[in-house]
N, C-alpha and C positions, 0 to 999 in steps of 0.2 A: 456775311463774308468778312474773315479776318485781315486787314492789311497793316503789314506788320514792317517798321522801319527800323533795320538795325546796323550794327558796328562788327564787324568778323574781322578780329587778329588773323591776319591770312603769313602763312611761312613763305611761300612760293613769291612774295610781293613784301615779306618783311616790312610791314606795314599796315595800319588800321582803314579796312574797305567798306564803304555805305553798299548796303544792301536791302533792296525791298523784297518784300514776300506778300502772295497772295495764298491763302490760307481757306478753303470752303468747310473747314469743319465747323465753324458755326451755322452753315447751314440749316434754315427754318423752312419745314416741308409745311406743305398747306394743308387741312385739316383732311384727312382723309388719303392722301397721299401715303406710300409705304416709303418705310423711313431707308436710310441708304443701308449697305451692308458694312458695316467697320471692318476697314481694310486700308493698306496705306493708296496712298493718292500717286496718280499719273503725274507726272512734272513735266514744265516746258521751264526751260533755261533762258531767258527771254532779254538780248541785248541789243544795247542803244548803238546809235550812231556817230557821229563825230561830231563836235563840237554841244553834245550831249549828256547825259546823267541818266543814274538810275532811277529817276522820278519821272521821264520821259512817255514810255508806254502806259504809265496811268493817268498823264496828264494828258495826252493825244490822242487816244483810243477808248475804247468802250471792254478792255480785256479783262477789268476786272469784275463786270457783270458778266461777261462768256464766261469766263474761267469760272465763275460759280454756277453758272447753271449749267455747266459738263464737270462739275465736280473738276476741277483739273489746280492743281499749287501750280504756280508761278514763280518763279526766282528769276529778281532784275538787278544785277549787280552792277559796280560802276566800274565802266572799263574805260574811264579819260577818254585823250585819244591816242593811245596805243594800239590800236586793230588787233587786241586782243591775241598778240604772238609772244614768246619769248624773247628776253632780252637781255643777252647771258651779262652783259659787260655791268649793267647795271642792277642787277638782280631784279629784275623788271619780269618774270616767269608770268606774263598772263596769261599765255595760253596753259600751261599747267596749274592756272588757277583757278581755271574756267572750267577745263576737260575734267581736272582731278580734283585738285583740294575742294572747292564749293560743291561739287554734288557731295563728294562726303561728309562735311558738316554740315552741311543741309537734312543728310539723312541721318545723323544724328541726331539734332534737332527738332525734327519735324518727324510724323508717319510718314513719311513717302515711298515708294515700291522703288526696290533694288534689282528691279527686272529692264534687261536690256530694250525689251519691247515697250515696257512704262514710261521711257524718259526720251525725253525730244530737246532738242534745243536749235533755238530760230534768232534771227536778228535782221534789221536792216541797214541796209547802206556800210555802212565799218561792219558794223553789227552783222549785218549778211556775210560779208568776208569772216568775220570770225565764227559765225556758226558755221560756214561749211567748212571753213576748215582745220574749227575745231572738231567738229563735228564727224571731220574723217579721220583725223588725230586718234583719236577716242572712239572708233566705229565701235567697239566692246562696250559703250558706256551709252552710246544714243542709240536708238534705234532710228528715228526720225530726223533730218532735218532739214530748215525750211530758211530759206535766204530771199529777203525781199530789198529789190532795188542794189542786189550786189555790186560793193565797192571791187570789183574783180581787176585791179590796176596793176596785179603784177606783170603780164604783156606787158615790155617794152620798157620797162619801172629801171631798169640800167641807161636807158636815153634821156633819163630826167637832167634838167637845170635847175640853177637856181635865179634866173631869171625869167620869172612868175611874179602876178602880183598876190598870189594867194600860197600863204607860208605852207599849205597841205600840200599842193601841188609841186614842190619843189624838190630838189635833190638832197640837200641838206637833211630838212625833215624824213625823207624819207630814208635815208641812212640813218638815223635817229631808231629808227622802229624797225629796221630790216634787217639793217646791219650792211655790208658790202654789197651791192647790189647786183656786180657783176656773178653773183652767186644763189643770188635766190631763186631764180627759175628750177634750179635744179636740188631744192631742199624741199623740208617740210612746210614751210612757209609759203609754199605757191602751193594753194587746191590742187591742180592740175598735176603736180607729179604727186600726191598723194593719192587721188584718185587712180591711177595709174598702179599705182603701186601696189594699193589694196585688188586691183583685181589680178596682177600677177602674182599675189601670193595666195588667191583664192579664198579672201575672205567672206563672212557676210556681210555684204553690202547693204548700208543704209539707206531708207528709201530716202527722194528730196522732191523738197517743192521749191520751186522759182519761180518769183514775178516782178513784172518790171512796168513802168508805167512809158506810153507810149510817146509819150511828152519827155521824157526822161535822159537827160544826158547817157545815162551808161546802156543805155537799151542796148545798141551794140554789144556792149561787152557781154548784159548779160545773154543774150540772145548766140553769143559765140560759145559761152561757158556752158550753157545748157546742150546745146547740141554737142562741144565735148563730151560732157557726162551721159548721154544716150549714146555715141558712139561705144564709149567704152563698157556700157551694155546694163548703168545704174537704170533704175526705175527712176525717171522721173517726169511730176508732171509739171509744165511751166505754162504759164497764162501772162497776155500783155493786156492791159486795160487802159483805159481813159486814163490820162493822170502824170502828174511828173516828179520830182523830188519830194514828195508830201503828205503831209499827214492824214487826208483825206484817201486817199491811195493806201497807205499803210494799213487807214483802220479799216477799209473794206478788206484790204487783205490777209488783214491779220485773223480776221473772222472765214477766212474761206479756209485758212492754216487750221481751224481750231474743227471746221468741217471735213478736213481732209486727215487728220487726226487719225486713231483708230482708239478714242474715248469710250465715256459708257453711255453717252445718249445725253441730249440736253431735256432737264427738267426742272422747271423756272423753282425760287425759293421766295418764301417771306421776306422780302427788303424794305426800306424807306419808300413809303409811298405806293409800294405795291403789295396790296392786303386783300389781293384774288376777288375783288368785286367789277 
């Protein structure tokens, strides 16, 4: 398994972004095993949380061993904490650097499949918020997407203060990243009128997964967002489990995302320590 740590000159962000990759073309089949068929690879877009980094999912979870035995590249880019949206004032374009620019130098870079059905992208927590809705941004670009523990805080995000003792949860901050707030409900930037949108103009609709841990402050929300999105007639499946804000949570669920997939089958490789006896 290749894990590959790099530096991409991003336009959209005028500026140099840490980016990890998880790369199965070194893949070691066991002796007798048929070898893979060379073809580009399935991709998951794969973002952090808040107060987070690109090194995150591989230091929390177990994705980089899934992701090789389902054959699947992984790209984990750093998206601060910016919730991963545009921001025109500052030239701060993350969501166009998520939805657009990164899958395309990725796939210059890299084999990976240029098929709307090949490429997924997931996140938790911020990371959740930005994959769904980059993820409906760019329905033409993901097929799949998977939001665990979504930050879903635009409900009600115009009643913020800034009297919080936590600089996320305040108004200030959050006009930083939104922009006016008395305005977001009704942009691109809230899921919900995205989702909305794409089904009045009768697009194809991406399938999504959602899960929330039962212990979890946003359960509510996401538990309101999911039923949204089956109203408005998305596929999707959502599951709550044991668990709360956490990494423990993540990583079973990040493994249930890579089962609900539509990959090519898991089949274990030659790695460190595992030599098939």
């Amino acid at each position: 398994m290749a894990y590959l740590q790099m530096s991409i000159l991003s336009q959209s962000l005028m500026r140099t972004v840490s980016v990890n990759v998880i790369l199965p073309a070194d893949k070691l089949a066991f002796p007798g095993m048929p070898q893979r068929e060379e073809k580009p690879y399935k991709t998951l877009y794969l973002l952090h949380g808040v107060f987070g980094s690109h090194i995150d999912w591989v230091n929390g979870t177990n994705i980089q061993r899934w992701a090789e035995e389902n054959d699947l590249a992984v790209v984990m880019p750093a998206g601060e904490n910016m919730f991963y949206v545009d921001q025109e004032a500052s030239h701060n374009y993350y969501g166009e650097f998520i939805g657009k620019e990164l899958v395309e130098l990725t796939r210059k870079m890299f084999p990976l499949s240029r098929k709307r059905e090949d490429t997924y992208i997931a996140g938790l927590s911020m990371g959740g918020y930005g994959a769904i809705r980059n993820g409906l941004k760019y329905h033409e670009t993901f097929g799949c997407i998977a939001g665990l523990s979504v930050a879903a805080i635009i409900d009600g995000i115009e009643q913020r203060t800034d009297d919080v003792p936590l600089f996320i949860d305040s108004r200030s901050y959050a006009e930083s990243i939104f922009g006016d707030l008395r305005k977001v409900a009704d942009s691109d930037k809230n899921p919900k009128w995205l989702a909305k949108k794409l089904t009045e103009e009768q697009a194809v609709l991406p399938r999504i997964y959602m899960a929330c841990g039962l212990q979890d402050f946003l359960l509510p929300k996401n538990q309101e967002l999911q039923k949204y999105l089956k109203e408005l007639g998305y596929d999707v499946t959502y599951e709550e489990a044991q668990g709360a804000h956490e990494w423990d949570f993540w990583n079973s669920q990040i493994k249930k995302v890579l089962d609900w997939l539509p990959l090519e089958g898991r089949t274990a490789g030659m790695n460190s320590g595992n030599v098939g006896i």
